[in-house]
py3Dmol code that shows the C-alpha trace and the ligand (Angstrom):
import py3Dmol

protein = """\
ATOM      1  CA  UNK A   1     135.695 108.860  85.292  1.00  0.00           C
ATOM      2  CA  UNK A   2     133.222 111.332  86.446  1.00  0.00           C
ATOM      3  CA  UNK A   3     132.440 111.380  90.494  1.00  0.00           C
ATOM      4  CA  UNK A   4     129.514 113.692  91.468  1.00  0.00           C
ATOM      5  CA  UNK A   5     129.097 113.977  95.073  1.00  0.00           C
ATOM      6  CA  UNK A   6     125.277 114.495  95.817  1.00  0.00           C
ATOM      7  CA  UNK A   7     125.443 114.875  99.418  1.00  0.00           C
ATOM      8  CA  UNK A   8     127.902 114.882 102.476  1.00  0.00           C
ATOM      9  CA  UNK A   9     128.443 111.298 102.172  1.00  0.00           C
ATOM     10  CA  UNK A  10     127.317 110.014  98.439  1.00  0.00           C
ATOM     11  CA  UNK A  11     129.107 110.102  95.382  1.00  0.00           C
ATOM     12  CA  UNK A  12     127.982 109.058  92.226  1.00  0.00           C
ATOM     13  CA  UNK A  13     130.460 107.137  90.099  1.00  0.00           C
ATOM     14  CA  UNK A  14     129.149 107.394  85.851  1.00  0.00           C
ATOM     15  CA  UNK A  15     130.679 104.208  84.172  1.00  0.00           C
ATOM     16  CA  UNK A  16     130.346 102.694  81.024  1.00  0.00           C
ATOM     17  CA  UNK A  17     126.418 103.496  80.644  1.00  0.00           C
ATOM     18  CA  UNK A  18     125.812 102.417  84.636  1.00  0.00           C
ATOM     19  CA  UNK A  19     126.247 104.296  87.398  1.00  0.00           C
ATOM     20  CA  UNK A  20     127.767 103.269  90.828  1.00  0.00           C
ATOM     21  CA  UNK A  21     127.566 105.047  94.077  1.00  0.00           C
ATOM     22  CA  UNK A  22     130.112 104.861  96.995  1.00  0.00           C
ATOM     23  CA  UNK A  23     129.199 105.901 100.507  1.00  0.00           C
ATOM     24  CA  UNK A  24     131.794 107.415 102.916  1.00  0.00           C
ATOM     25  CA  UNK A  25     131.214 107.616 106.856  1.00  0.00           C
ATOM     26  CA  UNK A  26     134.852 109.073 107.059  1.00  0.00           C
ATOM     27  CA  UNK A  27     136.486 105.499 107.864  1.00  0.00           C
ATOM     28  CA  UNK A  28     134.311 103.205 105.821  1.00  0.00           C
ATOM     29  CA  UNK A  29     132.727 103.121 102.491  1.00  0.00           C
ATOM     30  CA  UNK A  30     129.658 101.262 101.105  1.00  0.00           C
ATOM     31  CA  UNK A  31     129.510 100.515  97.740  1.00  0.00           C
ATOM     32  CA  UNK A  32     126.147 100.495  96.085  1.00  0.00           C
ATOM     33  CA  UNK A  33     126.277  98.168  92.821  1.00  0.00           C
ATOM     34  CA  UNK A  34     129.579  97.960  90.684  1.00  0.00           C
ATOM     35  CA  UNK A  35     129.563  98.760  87.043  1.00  0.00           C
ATOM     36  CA  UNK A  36     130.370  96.234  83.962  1.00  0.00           C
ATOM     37  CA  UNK A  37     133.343  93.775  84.798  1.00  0.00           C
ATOM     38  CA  UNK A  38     135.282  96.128  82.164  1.00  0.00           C
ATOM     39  CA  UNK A  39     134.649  98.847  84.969  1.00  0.00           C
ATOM     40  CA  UNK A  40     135.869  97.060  87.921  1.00  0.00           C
ATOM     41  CA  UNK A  41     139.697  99.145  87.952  1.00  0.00           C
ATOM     42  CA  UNK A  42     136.942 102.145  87.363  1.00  0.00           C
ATOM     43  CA  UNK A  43     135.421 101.393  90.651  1.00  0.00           C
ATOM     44  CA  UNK A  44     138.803 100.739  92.400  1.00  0.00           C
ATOM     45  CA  UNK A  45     139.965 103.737  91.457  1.00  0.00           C
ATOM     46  CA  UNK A  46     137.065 105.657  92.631  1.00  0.00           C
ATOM     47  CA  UNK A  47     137.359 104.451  96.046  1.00  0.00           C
ATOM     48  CA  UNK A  48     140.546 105.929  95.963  1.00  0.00           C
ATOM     49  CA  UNK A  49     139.601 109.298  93.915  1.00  0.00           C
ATOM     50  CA  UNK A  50     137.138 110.351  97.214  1.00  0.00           C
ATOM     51  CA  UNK A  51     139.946 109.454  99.923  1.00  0.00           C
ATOM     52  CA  UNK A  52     139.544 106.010 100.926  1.00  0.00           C
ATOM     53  CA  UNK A  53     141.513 102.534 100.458  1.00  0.00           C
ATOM     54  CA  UNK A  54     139.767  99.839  98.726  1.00  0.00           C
ATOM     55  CA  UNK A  55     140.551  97.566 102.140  1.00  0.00           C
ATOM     56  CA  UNK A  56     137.581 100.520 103.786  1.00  0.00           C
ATOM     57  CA  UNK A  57     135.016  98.697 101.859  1.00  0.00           C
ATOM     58  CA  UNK A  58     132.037  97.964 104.769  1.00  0.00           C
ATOM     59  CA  UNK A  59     130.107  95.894 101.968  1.00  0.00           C
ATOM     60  CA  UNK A  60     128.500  96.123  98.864  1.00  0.00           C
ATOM     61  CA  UNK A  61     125.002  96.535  98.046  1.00  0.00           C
ATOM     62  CA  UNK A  62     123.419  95.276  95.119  1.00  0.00           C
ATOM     63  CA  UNK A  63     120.243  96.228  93.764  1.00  0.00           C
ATOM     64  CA  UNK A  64     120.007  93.407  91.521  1.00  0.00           C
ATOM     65  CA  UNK A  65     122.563  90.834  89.676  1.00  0.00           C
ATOM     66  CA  UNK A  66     122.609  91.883  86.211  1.00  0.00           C
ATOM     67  CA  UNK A  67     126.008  91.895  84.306  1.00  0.00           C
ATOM     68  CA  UNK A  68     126.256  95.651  84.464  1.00  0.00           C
ATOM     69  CA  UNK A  69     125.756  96.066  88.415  1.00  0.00           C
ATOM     70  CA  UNK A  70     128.209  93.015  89.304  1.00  0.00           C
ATOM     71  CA  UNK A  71     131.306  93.703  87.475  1.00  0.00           C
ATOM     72  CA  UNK A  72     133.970  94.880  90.189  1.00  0.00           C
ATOM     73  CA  UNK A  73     132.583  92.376  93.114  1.00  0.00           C
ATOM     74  CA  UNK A  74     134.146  88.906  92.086  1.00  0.00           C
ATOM     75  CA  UNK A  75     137.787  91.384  92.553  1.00  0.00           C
ATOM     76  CA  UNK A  76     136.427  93.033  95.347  1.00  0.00           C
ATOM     77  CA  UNK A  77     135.604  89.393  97.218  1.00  0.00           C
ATOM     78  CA  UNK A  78     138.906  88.686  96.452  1.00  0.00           C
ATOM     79  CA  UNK A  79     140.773  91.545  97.595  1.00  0.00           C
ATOM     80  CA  UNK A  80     138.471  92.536 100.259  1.00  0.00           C
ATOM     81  CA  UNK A  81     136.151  89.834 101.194  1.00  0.00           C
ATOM     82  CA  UNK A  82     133.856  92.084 102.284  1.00  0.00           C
ATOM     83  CA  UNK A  83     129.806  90.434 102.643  1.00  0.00           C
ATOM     84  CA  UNK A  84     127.897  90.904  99.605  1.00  0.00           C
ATOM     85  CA  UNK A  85     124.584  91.856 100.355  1.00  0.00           C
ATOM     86  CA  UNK A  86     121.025  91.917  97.789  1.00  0.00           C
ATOM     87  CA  UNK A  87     117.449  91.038  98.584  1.00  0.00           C
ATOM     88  CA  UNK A  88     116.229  87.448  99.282  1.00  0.00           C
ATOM     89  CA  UNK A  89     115.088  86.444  95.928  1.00  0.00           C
ATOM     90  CA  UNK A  90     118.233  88.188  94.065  1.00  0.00           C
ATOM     91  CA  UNK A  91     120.467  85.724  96.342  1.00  0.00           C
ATOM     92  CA  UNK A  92     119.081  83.153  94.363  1.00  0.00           C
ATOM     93  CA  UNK A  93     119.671  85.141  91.034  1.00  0.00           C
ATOM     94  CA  UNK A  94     122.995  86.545  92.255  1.00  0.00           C
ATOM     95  CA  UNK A  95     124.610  82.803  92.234  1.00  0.00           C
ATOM     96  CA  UNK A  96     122.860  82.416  88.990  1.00  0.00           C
ATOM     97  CA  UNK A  97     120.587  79.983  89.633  1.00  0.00           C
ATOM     98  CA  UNK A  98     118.499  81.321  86.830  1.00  0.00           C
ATOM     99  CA  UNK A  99     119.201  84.217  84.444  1.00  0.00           C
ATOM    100  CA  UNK A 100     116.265  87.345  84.361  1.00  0.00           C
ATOM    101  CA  UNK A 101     118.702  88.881  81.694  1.00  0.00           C
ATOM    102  CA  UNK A 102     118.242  90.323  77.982  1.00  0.00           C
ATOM    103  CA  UNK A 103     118.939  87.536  75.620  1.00  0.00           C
ATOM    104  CA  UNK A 104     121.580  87.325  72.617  1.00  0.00           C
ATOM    105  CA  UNK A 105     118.749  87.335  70.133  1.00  0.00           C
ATOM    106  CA  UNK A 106     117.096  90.423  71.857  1.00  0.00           C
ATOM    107  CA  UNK A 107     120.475  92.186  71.620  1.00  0.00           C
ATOM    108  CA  UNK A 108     120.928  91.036  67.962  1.00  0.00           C
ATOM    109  CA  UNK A 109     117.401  93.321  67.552  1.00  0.00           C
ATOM    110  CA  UNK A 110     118.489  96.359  68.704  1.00  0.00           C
ATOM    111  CA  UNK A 111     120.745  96.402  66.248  1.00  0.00           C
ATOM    112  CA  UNK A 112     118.399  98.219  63.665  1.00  0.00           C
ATOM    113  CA  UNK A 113     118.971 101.502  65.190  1.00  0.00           C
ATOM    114  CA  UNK A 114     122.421 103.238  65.379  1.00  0.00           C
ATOM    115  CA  UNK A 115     121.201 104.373  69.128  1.00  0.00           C
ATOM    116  CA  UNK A 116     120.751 100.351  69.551  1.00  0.00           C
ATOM    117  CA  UNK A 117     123.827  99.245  67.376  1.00  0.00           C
ATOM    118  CA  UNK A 118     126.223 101.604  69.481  1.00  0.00           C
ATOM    119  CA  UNK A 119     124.907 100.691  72.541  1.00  0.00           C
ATOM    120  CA  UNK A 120     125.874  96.515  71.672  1.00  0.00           C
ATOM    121  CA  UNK A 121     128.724  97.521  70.691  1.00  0.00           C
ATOM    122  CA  UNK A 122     129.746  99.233  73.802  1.00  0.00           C
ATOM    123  CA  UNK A 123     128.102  96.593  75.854  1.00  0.00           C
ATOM    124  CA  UNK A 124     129.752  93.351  74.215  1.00  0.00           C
ATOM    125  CA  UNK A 125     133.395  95.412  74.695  1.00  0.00           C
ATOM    126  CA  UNK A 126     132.381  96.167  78.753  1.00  0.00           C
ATOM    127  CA  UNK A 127     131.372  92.109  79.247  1.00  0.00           C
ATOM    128  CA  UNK A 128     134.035  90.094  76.833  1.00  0.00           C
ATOM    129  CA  UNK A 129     135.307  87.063  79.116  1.00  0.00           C
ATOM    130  CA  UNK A 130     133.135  87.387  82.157  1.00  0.00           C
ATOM    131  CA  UNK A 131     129.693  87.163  80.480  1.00  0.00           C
ATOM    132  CA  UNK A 132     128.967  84.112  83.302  1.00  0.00           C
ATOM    133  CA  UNK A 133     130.385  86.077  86.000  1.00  0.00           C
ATOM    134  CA  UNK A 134     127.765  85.002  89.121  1.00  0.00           C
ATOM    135  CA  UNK A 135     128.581  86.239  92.706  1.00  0.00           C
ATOM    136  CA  UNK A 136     128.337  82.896  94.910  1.00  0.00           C
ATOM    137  CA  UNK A 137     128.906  84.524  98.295  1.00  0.00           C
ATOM    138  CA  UNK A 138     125.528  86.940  97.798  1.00  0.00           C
ATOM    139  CA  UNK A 139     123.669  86.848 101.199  1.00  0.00           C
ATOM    140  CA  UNK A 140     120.267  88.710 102.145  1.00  0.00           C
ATOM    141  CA  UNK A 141     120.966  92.289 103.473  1.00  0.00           C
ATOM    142  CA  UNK A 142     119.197  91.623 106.583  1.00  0.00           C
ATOM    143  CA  UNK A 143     117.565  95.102 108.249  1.00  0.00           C
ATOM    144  CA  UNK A 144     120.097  95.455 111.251  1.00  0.00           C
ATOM    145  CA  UNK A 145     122.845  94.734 109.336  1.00  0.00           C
ATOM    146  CA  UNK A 146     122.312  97.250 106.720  1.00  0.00           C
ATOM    147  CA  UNK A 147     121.200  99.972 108.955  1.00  0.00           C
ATOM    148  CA  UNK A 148     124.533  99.784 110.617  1.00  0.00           C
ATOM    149  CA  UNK A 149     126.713 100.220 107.622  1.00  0.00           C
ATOM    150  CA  UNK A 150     128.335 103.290 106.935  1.00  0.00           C
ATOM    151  CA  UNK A 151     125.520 105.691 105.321  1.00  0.00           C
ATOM    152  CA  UNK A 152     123.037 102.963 106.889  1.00  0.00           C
ATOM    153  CA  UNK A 153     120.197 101.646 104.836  1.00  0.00           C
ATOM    154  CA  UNK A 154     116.907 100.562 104.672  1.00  0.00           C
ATOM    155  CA  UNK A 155     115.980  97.582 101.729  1.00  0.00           C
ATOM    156  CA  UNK A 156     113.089  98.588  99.600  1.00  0.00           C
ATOM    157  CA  UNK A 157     111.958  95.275  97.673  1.00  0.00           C
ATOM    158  CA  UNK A 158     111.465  96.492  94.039  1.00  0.00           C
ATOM    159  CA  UNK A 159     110.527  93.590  91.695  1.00  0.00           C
ATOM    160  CA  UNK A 160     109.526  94.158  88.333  1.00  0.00           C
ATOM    161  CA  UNK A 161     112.903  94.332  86.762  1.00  0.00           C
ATOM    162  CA  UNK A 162     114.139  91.624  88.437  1.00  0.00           C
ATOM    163  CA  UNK A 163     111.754  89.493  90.501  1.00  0.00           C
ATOM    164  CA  UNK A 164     114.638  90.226  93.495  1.00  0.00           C
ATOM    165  CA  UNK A 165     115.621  93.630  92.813  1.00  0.00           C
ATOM    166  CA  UNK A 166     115.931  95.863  95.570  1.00  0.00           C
ATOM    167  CA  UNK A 167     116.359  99.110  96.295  1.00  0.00           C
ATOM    168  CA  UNK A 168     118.003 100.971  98.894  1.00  0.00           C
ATOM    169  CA  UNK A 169     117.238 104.272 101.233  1.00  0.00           C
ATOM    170  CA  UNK A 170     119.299 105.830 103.289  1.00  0.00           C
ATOM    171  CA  UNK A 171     117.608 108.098 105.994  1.00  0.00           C
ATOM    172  CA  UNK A 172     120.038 110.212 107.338  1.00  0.00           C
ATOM    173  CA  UNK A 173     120.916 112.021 103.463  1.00  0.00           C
ATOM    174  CA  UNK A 174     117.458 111.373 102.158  1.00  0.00           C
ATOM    175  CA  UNK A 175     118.980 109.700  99.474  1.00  0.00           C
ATOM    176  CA  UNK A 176     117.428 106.851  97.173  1.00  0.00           C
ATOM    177  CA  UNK A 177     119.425 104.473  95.386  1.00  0.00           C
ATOM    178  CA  UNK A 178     116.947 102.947  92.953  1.00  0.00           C
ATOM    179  CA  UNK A 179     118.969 101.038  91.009  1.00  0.00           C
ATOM    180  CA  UNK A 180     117.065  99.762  87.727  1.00  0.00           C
ATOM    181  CA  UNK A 181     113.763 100.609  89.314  1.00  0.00           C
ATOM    182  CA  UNK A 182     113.464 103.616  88.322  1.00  0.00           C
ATOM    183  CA  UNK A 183     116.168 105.671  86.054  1.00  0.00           C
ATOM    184  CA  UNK A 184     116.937 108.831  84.375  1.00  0.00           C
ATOM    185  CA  UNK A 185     118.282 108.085  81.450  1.00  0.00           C
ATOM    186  CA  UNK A 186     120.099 105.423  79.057  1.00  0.00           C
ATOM    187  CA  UNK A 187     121.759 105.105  75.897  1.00  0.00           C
ATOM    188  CA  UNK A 188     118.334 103.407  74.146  1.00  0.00           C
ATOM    189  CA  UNK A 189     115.756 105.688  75.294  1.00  0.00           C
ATOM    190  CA  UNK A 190     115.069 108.908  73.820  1.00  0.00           C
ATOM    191  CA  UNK A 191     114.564 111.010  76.599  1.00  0.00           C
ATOM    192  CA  UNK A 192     116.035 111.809  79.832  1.00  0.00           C
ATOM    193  CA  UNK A 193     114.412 112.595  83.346  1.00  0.00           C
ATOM    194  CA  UNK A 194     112.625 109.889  85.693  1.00  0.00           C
ATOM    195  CA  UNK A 195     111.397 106.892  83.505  1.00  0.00           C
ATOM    196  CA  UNK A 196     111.260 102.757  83.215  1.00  0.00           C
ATOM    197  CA  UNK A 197     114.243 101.141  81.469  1.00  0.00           C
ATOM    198  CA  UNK A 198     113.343 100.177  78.048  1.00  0.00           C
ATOM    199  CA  UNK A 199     110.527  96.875  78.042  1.00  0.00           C
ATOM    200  CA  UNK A 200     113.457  94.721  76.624  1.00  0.00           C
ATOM    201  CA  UNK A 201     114.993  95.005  80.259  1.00  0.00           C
ATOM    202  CA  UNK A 202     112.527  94.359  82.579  1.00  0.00           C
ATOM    203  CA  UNK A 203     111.408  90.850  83.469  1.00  0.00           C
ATOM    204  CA  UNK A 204     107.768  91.881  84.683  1.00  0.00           C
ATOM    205  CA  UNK A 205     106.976  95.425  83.327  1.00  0.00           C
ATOM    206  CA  UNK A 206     103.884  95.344  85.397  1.00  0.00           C
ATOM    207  CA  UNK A 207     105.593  94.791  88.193  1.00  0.00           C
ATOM    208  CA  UNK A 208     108.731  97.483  87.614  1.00  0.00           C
ATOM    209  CA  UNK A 209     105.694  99.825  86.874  1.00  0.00           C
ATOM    210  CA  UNK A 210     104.120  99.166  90.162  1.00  0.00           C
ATOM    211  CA  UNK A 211     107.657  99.484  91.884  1.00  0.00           C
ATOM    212  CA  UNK A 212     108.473 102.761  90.378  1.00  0.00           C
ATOM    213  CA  UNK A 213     105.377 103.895  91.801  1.00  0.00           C
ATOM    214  CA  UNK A 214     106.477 102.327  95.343  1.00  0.00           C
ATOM    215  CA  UNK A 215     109.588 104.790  95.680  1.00  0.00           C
ATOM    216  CA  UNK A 216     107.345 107.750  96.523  1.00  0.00           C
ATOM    217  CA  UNK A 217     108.744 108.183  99.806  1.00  0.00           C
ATOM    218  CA  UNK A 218     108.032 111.587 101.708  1.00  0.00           C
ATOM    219  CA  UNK A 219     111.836 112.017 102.970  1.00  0.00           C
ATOM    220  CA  UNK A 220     113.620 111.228  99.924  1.00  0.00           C
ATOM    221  CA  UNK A 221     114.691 114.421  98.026  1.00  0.00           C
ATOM    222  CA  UNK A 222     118.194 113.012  95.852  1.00  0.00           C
ATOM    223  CA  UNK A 223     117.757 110.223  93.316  1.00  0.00           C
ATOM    224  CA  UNK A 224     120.921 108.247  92.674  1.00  0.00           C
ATOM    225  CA  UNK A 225     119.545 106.198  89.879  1.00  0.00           C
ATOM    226  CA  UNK A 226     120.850 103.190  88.075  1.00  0.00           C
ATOM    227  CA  UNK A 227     121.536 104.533  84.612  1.00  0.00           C
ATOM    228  CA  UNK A 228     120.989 108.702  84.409  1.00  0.00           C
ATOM    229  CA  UNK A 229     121.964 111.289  85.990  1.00  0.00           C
ATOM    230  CA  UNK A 230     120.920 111.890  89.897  1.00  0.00           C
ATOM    231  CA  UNK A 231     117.997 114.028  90.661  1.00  0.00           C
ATOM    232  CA  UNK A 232     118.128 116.255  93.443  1.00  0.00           C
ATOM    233  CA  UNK A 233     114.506 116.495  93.977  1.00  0.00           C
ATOM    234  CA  UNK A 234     111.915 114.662  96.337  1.00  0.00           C
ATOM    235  CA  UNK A 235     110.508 111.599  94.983  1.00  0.00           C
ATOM    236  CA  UNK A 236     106.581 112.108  94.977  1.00  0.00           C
ATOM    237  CA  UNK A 237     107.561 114.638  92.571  1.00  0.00           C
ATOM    238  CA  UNK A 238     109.918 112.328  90.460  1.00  0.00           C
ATOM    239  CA  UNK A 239     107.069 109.768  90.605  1.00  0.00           C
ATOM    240  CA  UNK A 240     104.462 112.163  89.833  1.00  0.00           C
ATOM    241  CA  UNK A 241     106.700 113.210  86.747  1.00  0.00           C
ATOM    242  CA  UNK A 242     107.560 109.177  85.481  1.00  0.00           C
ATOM    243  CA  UNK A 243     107.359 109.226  81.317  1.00  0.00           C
ATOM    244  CA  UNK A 244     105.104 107.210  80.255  1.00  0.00           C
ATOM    245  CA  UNK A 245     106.065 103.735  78.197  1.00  0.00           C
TER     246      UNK A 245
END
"""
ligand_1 = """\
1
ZN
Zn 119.360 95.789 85.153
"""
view = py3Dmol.view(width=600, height=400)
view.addModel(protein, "pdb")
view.setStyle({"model": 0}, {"cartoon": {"style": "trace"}})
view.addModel(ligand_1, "xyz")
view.setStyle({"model": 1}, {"stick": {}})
view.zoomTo()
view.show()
C-alpha cells in the first residue's frame, strides 16, 4: 500500500488502479471515496498506517457510486456507521436505483489489447462477489455539514461521468479531490498527466468535458485525482494542460 501525504492533513491512499484519500484533523478522519470491495482491509489499514482508529471516521465522501469508489463503505457502515455522504443525484445512483456503469459486453471489448486484457483481469479479481454492492444509507452532503467535517469541504457538482458525480474542495489545504472528473492517469490510457477517463467510462462525455473545465478554481494548487497520481500544481494550469480525447 502506498500512502503519499500531499499536505498537512491529506494523504493519498494508491489501491488497486483507484486512489483513496483520508483526511486527518488530528482526532477525526474523512474519507474521500473507498477503493474496489477487494480494497476495503486496504483502506482499513490505512486509517491505521497515518495514526488513527477506524472508529475516527467523521464520514465518507463519495464522488460518485461506481464499483471502484464504494468498496470499503458497506464494512465501514457496519463497523462505524458513520453518514455516507455524495451529491443529490448520486443518492439516487448510490442505492442503485439505476446503473451509469461500463457494461459486461464493453469490458469483453477491451479485451483486444493486453493494456485492456490486464486491466479486466485485475478488475474482475478486485469485484468477485460484491459486483451489486449499492450503499442504501447514501444521503446528500448538505453545505454545512460538509464544511464542518474534519478538512471541511465544499461540493462541486461534476456531471459528465456520472450524471451525480461530485467533486470535493477543501479550502483551508487548497486541495481538490476530483474524483473521476478529471484524472491523471489509468491503466487504459496511454499517457499520464491531467486528462478525461477513457469514453468507455463516462456516461455524458460532453458533460465530463464541460466539468473538467469547471475545476479551474483560483485557490486550488494539489490535485488528488481519482485514478493517477496527485498533482501539486494550481488547477487553471492543470485545466489549461487537459489532453485532448
Ligand atoms: Zn468512475
Amino acid at each position: 500500500m502506498n500512502i503519499n501525504q500531499v499536505s498537512d492533513s491529506v494523504y493519498v491512499v494508491a489501491g488497486t488502479n483507484v486512489n483513496w484519500a483520508l483526511v486527518s484533523d488530528g482526532s477525526g478522519v474523512t474519507v474521500i471515496d473507498a477503493g474496489y470491495p477487494r480494497d476495503t482491509e486496504a483502506v482499513l489499514a490505512s486509517v491505521r498506517r497515518i495514526g488513527h482508529a477506524v472508529s475516527d471516521i467523521a464520514a465518507v465522501l463519495l464522488t460518485h457510486a461506481h464499483l471502484d469508489h464504494v468498496g470499503a463503505i458497506p464494512t465501514l457502515v457496519e463497523q462505524v456507521g458513520m453518514p455516507v455522504y455524495t451529491g443529490a443525484e448520486e443518492v439516487r445512483h448510490a442505492r442503485r436505483e439505476y446503473l451509469q456503469q461500463i457494461t459486461p459486453m464493453q469490458m469483453i471489448q477491451q479485451l483486444t489489447t493486453y493494456r485492456g486484457a490486464r486491466w479486466v483481469t485485475q478488475t474482475l479479481h478486485a469485484v468477485v462477489g460484491h459486483i451489486s454492492t449499492s450503499i442504501p444509507s447514501a444521503t446528500v452532503g448538505e453545505e454545512s455539514a460538509l464544511a464542518s467535517l474534519p478538512g471541511g469541504f465544499v461540493a462541486l457538482p461534476t456531471p459528465g461521468h456520472t450524471d451525480g458525480h461530485t467533486a470535493y474542495f477543501m479550502p483551508s489545504e487548497g486541495v481538490l479531490f476530483s474524483g473521476d472528473a478529471l484524472v491523471t492517469g489509468h491503466p487504459l490510457l496511454r499517457e499520464t498527466g491531467p486528462q478525461l477517463l477513457p469514453r468507455v467510462f463516462n456516461h455524458n462525455e460532453s458533460g465530463t468535458l464541460a466539468s473538467a473545465r469547471s475545476l479551474a478554481i483560483e485557490q486550488a494548487r494539489i490535485l488528488v485525482p481519482g485514478h493517477g497520481l496527485p498533482a501539486h500544481q494550481d488547477l487553471p494550469s492543470l485545466v489549461a494542460a487537459l489532453r485532448p480525447a
